[in-house]
N, C-alpha and C positions, 0 to 999 in steps of 0.2 A: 813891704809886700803884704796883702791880704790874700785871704782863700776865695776859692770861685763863692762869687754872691750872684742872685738872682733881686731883681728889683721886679717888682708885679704889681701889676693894677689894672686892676678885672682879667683880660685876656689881650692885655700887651705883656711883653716881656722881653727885659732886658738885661744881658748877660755881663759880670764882671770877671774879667781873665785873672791869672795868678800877678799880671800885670800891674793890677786895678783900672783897666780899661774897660769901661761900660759901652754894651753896643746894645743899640737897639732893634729887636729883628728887620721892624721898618723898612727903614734906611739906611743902616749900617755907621750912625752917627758913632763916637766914642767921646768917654769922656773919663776923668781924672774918678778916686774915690768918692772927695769932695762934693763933687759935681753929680754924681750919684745918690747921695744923699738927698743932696738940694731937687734935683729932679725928682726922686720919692715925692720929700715932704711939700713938692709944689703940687703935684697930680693927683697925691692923697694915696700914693705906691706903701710899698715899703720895702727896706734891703732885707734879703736871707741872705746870711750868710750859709755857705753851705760848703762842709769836710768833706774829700773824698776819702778819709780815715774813718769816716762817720758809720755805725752801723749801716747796711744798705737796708730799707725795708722792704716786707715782704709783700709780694702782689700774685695774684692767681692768674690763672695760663692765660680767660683772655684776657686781662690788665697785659700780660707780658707781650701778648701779641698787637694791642693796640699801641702798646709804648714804642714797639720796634716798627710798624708802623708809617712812624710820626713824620720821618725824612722823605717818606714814598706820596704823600700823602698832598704835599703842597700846601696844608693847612700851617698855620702858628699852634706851637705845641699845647700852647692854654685852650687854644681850641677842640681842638682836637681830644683831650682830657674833660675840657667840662662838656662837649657834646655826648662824648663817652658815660659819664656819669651821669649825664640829664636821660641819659637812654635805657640805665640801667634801674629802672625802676625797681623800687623796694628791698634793691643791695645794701644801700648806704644807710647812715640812719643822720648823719652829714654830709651835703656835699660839698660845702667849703673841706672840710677834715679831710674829704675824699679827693676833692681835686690837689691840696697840698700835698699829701701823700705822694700823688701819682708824678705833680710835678716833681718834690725831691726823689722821687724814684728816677725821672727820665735825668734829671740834672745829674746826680751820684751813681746811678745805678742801681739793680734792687737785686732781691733771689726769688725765685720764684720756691713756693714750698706751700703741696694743698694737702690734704688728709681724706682716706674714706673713714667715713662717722658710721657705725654700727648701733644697729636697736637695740635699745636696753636687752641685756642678757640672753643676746645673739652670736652667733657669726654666721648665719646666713643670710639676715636681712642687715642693707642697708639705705644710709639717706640719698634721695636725688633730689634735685632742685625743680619745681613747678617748671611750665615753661616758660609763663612769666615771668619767673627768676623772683617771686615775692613769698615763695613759701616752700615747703620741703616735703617729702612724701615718701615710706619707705619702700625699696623693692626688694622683690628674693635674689639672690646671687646665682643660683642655681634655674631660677627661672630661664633665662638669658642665656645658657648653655647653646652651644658651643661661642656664641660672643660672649665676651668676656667684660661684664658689667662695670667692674673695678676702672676698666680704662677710661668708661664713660666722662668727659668731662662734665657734664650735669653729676654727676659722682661727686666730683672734688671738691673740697673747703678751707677756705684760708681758715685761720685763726680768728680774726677778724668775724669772717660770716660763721664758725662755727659760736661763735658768741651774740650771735645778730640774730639767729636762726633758734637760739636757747639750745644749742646742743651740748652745750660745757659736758663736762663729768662723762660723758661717754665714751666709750672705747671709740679711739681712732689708728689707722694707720697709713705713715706716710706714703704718699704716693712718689713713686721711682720714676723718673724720666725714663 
């Protein structure tokens, strides 16, 4: 018996159960391990295997909210992920990297987990995101009285974008659901 695999090529995708039955969204064909492979290396695919033991990776709110999404959606989930990505201008700095990710996210599962980033040797200014989503800008905390800035999702930063965005080394803290 194998672990759940994904076999992917471009924005097909096709699922292997704990079975080793390969389906394909398609048509719902199935097919043996072997025959998974062979269908990879004919189409120029290739098999993930993928643990549901596996660390889950981390994705921000709306990564979380398009992954869940994906069944509502009527789209094929590669689609729907790289449309996601194609849209999110000057998040990524990959978007192969980025659509993998998001797929092993939908396939295992992820956590969601963002940070507010504070101004160098602050705590009442912090980062929010352009509206274009390709650059960062700080605001006062205190400004935004009686709204409360912090919940702002232009606020929040993965790990990932607080390293995209050059925030490393600065005071962050995690944001609570």
């Amino acid at each position: 018996m194998i672990g759940k695999c994904l076999v992917k090529k471009g924005y097909q995708l096709a699922f292997i159960d704990m079975d080793g039955k390969l389906t394909w969204q398609e048509d719902g064909t199935t097919f043996d391990e072997a025959d998974a492979l062979a269908v990879a290396k004919v189409y120029g695919g290739e098999v993930i295997k993928l643990d549901a033991s596996r660390h889950q990776p981390l994705v921000s709110g709306k990564e979380s909210d398009m992954l869940s999404s994906i069944s509502d959606n009527g789209l094929r989930p590669a689609v729907t992920i790289a449309q996601f990505v194609t849209n999110s201008v000057g998040t990524y700095t990959s978007k192969e990297d980025a659509e993998n990710r998001l797929l092993e996210a939908y396939m295992n599962g992820y956590e969601v987990q963002e940070y507010n980033v504070y101004v160098k040797g602050t705590t009442d200014w912090i980062y929010s995101r352009s509206k274009e989503g390709d650059g960062v800008f700080p605001v006062s905390i205190n400004m935004y009285k009686p709204y409360n800035i912090l919940d702002d999702e232009d606020t929040h930063f993965t790990e990932h974008e607080i390293a995209n965005f050059e925030l490393t080394g600065l005071k962050k803290t995690l944001v609570e659901e």
